[in-house]
C-alpha positions, 0 to 999 in steps of 0.5 A, a space after each residue: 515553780 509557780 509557773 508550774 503550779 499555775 499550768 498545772 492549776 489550770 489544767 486541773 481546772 475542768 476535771 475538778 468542775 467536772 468532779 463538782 458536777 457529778 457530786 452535785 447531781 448524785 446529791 440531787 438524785 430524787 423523783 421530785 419534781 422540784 429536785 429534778 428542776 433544781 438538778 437541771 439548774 444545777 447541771 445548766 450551770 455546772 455545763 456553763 462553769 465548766 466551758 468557762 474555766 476551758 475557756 479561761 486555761 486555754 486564754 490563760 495558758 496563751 497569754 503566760 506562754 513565753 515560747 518566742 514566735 517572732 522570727 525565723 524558724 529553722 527546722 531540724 536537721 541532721 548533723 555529723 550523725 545527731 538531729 540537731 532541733 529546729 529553733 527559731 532566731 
């Protein structure tokens, strides 16, 4: 069950860093120019931030993967009328 969680964390990562973003630049909306630096900061960080946590779930997501890529790989095929799925032994 946490196993299910953490994926699903981390899938939902980016989308609420992106979701942060645009409530941060709908604050900051203004035509002072100090606002506007401030907003491009903001979005600097923000773009940053949100590479960041794809980089983190894709590596996280990698190195929790418990699929077994050692060994040899049978394909699927076709038996007595059903697919039998490919595996790997």
């Amino acid at each position: 069950m946490t196993a299910v969680l953490f994926r699903l964390l981390l899938f939902l990562l980016p989308f609420l860093a992106f979701a942060l973003w645009v409530w941060l630049m709908r604050r900051e909306k203004s035509d002072d120019p100090r606002a506007q630096k401030r907003a491009e900061r903001w979005q600097t960080l923000a773009g940053i931030g949100l590479i960041a946590s794809v980089a983190l779930s894709l590596g996280l997501f990698a190195l929790t993967s418990e699929d077994n890529t050692e060994g040899q790989y049978t394909a699927p095929r076709h038996e007595n009328g059903e697919v039998v799925p490919g595996t790997i032994d």
